[in-house]
C-alpha positions in Angstrom: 18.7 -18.0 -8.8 17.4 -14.7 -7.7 19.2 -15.2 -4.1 22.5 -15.2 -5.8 21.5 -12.5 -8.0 20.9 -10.2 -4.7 23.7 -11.8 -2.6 26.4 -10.8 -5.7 25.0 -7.8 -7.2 21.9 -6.3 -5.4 23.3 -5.4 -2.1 26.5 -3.9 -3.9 24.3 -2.2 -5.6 22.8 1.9 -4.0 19.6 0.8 -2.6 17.6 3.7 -4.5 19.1 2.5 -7.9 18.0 -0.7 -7.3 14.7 0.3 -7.1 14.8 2.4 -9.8 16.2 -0.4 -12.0 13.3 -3.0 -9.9 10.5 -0.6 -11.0 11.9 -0.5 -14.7 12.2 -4.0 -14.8 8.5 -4.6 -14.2 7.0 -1.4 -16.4 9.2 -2.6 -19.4 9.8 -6.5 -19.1 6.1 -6.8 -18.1 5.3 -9.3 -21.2 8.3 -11.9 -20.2 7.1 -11.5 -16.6 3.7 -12.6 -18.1 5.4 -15.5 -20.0 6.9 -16.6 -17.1 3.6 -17.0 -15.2 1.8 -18.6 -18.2 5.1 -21.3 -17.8 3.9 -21.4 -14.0 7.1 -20.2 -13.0 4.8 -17.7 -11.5 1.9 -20.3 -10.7 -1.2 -18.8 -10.4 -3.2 -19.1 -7.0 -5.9 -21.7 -6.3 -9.6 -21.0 -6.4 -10.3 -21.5 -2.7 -7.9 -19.0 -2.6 -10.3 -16.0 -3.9 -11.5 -13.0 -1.0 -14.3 -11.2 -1.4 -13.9 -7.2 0.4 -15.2 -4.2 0.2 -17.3 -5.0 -3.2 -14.1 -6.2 -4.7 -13.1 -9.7 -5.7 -9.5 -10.6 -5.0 -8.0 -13.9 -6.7 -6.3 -14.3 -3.6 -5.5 -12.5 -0.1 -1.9 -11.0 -0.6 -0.9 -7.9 -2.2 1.9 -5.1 -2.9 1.7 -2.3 -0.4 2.5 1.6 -1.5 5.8 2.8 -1.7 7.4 0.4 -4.6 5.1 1.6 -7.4 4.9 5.6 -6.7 3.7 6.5 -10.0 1.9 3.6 -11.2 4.4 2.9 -14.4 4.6 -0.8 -13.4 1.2 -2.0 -12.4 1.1 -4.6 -15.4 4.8 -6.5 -14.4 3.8 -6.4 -10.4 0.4 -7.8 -11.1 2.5 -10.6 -12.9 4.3 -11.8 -10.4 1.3 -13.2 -8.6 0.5 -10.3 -6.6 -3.8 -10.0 -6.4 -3.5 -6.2 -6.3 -1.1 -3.5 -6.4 -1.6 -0.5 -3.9 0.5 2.2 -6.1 1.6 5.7 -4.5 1.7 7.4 -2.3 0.1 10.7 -4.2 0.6 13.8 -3.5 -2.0 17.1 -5.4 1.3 18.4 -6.8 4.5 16.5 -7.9 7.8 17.2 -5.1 10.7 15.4 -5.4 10.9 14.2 -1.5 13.4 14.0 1.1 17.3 14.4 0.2 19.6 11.6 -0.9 20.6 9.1 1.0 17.2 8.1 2.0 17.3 4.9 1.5 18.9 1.9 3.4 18.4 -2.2 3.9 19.5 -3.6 7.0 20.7 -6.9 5.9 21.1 -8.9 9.3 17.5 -8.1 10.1 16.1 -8.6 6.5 14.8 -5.1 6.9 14.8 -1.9 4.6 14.6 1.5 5.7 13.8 4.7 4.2 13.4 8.2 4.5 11.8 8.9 1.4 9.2 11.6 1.6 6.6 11.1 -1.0 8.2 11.8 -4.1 5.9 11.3 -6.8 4.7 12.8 -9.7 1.7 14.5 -8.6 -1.6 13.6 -8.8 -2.7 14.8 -12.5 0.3 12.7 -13.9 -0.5 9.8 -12.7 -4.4 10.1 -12.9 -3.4 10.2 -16.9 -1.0 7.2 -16.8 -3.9 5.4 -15.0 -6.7 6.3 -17.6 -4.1 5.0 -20.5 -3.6 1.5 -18.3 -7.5 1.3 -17.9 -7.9 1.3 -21.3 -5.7 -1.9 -21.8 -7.3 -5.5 -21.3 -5.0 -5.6 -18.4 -5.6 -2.8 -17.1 -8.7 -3.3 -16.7 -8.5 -6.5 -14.9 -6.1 -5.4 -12.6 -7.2 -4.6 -9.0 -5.3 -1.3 -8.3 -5.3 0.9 -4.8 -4.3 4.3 -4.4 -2.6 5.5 -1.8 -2.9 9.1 -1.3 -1.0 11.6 0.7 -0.4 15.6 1.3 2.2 17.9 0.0 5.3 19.0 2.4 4.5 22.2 2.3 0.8 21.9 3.1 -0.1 23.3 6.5 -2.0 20.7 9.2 -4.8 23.4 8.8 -4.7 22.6 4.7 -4.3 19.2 4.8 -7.9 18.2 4.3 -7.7 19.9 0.9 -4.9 18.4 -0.3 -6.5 14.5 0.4 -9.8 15.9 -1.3 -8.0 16.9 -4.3 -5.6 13.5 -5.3 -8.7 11.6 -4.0 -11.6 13.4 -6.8 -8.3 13.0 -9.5 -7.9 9.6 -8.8 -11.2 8.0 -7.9 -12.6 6.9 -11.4 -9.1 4.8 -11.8 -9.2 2.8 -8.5 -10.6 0.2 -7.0 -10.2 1.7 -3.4 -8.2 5.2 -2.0 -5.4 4.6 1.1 -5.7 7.7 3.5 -2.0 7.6 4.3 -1.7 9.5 7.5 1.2 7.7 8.9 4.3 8.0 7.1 7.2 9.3 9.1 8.9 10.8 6.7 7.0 14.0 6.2 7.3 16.2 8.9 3.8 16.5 11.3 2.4 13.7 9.2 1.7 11.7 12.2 0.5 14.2 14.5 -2.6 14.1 11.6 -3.6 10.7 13.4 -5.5 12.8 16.1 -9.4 11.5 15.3 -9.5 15.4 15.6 -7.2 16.0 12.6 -8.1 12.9 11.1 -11.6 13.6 10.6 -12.0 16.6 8.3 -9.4 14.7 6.1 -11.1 11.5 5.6 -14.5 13.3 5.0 -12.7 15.7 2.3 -11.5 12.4 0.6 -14.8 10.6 0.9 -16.5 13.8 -1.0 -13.2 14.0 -3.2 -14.0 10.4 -4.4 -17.6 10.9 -4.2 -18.0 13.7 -6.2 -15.5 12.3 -8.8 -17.6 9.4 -8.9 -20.9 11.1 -9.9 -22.5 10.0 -6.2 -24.7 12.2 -4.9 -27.7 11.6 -1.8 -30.1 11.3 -5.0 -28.2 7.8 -6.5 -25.9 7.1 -9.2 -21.9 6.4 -9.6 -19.8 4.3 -8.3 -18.6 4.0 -4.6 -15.1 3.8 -4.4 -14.0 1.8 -1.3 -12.2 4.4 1.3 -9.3 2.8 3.7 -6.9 4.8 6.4 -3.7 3.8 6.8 -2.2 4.1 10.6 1.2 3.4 12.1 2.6 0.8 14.5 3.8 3.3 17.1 0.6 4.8 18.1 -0.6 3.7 22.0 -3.4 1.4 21.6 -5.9 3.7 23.0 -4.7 5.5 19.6 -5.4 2.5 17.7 -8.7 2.2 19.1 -10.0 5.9 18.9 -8.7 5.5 14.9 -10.9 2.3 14.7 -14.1 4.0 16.5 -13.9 6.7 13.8 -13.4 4.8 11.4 -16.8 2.8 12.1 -18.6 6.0 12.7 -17.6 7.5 9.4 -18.3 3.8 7.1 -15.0 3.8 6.3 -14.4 0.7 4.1 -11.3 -0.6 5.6 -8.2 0.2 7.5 -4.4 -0.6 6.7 -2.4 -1.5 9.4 0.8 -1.0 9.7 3.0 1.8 8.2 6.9 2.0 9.0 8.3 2.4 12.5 10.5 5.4 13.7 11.0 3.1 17.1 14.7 2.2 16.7 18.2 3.2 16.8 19.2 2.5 13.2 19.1 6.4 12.1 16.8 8.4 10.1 13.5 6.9 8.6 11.0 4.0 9.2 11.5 0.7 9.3 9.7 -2.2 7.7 10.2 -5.8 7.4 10.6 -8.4 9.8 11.5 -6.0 13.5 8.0 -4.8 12.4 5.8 -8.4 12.4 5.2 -9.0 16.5 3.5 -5.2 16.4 1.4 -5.5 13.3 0.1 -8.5 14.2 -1.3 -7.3 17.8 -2.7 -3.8 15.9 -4.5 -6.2 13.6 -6.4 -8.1 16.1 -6.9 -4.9 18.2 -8.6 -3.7 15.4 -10.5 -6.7 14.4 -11.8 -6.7 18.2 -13.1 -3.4 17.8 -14.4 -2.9 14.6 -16.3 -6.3 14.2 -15.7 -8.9 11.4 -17.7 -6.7 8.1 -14.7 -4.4 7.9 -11.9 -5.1 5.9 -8.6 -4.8 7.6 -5.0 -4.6 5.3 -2.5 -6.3 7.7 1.1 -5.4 6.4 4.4 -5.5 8.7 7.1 -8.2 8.8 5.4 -11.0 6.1 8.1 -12.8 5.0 7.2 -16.8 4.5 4.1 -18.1 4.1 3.9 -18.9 8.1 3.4 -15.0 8.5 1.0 -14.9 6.1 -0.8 -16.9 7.6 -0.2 -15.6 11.2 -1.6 -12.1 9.7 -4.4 -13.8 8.3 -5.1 -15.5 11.7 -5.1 -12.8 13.9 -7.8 -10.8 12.1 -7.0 -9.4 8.6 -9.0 -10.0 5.2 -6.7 -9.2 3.0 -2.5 -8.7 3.5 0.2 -6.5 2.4 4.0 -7.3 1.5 6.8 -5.2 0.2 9.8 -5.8 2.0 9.5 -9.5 1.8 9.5 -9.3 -2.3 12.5 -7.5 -2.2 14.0 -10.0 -0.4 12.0 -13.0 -2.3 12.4 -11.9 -5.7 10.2 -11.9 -8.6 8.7 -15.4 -7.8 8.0 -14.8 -4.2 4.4 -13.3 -4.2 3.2 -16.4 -6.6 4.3 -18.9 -4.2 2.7 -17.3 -1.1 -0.8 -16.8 -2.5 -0.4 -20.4 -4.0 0.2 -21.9 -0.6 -2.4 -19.3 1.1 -5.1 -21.3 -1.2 
């Protein structure tokens, strides 16, 4: 059903508007997309399929990376569809509209999307308030929500620590764990913030962002909110491994790997889906290598069917990551997968 739906009218269809009209689908349909999983059109995943991480417990290992639900208006509908947690964002202190239209693009023959968006969002404060309504709700409460958290455009390298420490203390009492998103290629010197040298400063400004939001101090109190970095799959693996060495040294909770990749010839943006799969999977196990088995690694890139699911889940990470794959999958595809991960 949904194939036809995206063979006849989705791909005719501008790719922006489509998420647009996706992201509206699930914020205001939410209740039939509930219905539908209490019919187990949506069935729910087994037991066996539960992971425990980072303090967490996760009813089973694969969830919706950032970059569908910027602003968090949807969390309800996505956790629906059999997702077992929705990473919303990425947040930014101050709302920007991002990059210039067209910035978004699927690459049919490779089941691929590509995007050049740039962080719009609505700023931190806005969506700190739509997550303190949602809390409030029985759902919202159950709901295992990330945040992943980002820096203006016009923020100076120099300023970025600031900017992570601010979205992080506004959105800390609302998640269940904060994404350092340091890897996006679509805002400009982003990357170049992957230097342990840059990256340092910013992940202590959002552990004492979150901290102090939290009510954690050296005497006791609060609650710790779990603390991940999110890297690229074009960094050199001695990259990959400085990132992971800091990221031990500095009990960080987790790390997300992989972001988009700018290495191809298909113009402007990163791409994600399945071109990205044979890279994510050897930045997962580098990681898991190097940073022991206690850590919780986020592998995302290229999961399409439940084989790569599995693949990811084999080569090292705890939890996984899908976005392009439910675009092409439809509503029903994150159910099936987490049923068949159990």
């Amino acid at each position: 059903m949904y194939g036809l739906l995206f063979r006849l009218v989705i791909i005719r269809t501008n790719p922006e508007l489509a998420h647009h009209a996706s992201v509206s689908g699930y914020r205001y349909a939410w209740p039939l997309v509930r219905v539908a999983r209490w019919l187990r059109v949506f069935p729910p995943p087994r037991p066996s399929a539960a992971v425990d991480a980072m303090g967490i417990r996760f009813s089973a290992p694969m969830g919706l990376a950032a970059g569908l639900d910027k602003n968090a208006v949807a969390v309800r509908g996505l956790m629906a569809t059999g997702f077992s947690f929705v990473e919303i964002g990425t947040v930014t202190p101050k709302a920007q509209p991002g990059n210039p239209a067209p910035r978004s693009w699927r690459e049919l023959d490779l089941h691929a999307l590509r995007n050049q968006m740039g962080f719009n969002n609505e700023g931190a404060d806005a969506v700190a308030r739509r997550l303190r309504r949602l809390r409030k709700t029985r759902l919202g409460r159950a709901a295992v929500i990330g945040v992943n958290i980002g820096k203006n455009k016009v923020t100076t390298a120099q300023d970025a620590a600031a900017d992570y420490g601010y979205t992080a203390r506004a959105l800390a009492p609302y998640a269940d764990f904060l994404v350092v998103n340091v890897s996006s290629p679509n805002t400009p010197g982003l990357r170049d913030l992957q230097s342990t040298a840059a990256l340092r400063p910013i992940l202590e400004s959002a552990r004492s962002g979150a901290d102090e939001a939290m009510g954690l101090s050296a005497a006791a109190g609060g609650r710790r909110v779990p603390l991940l970095v999110k890297i690229a799959p074009d960094l050199a693996d001695a990259d990959v491994d400085a990132i992971a060495d800091l990221a031990v040294e500095l009990g960080l909770d987790g790390i997300v790997a992989v972001n988009t990749t700018i290495k191809h010839d298909l113009g402007p943006g990163g791409l994600s889906g399945p071109p990205l799969r044979e890279r994510a999977l050897e930045v997962v196990a580098r990681l898991r290598a190097r940073v022991g088995p206690e850590m919780c690694i986020m592998g995302v890139g290229g999961i399409s069917t439940v084989d790569d699911a599995r693949a990811m889940l084999a080569a090292g990470a705890t939890l996984i990551q899908a976005y392009t794959g439910f675009v092409y999958g439809g509503p029903a595809w994150p159910a099936r997968v987490n049923r068949a991960l159990g």
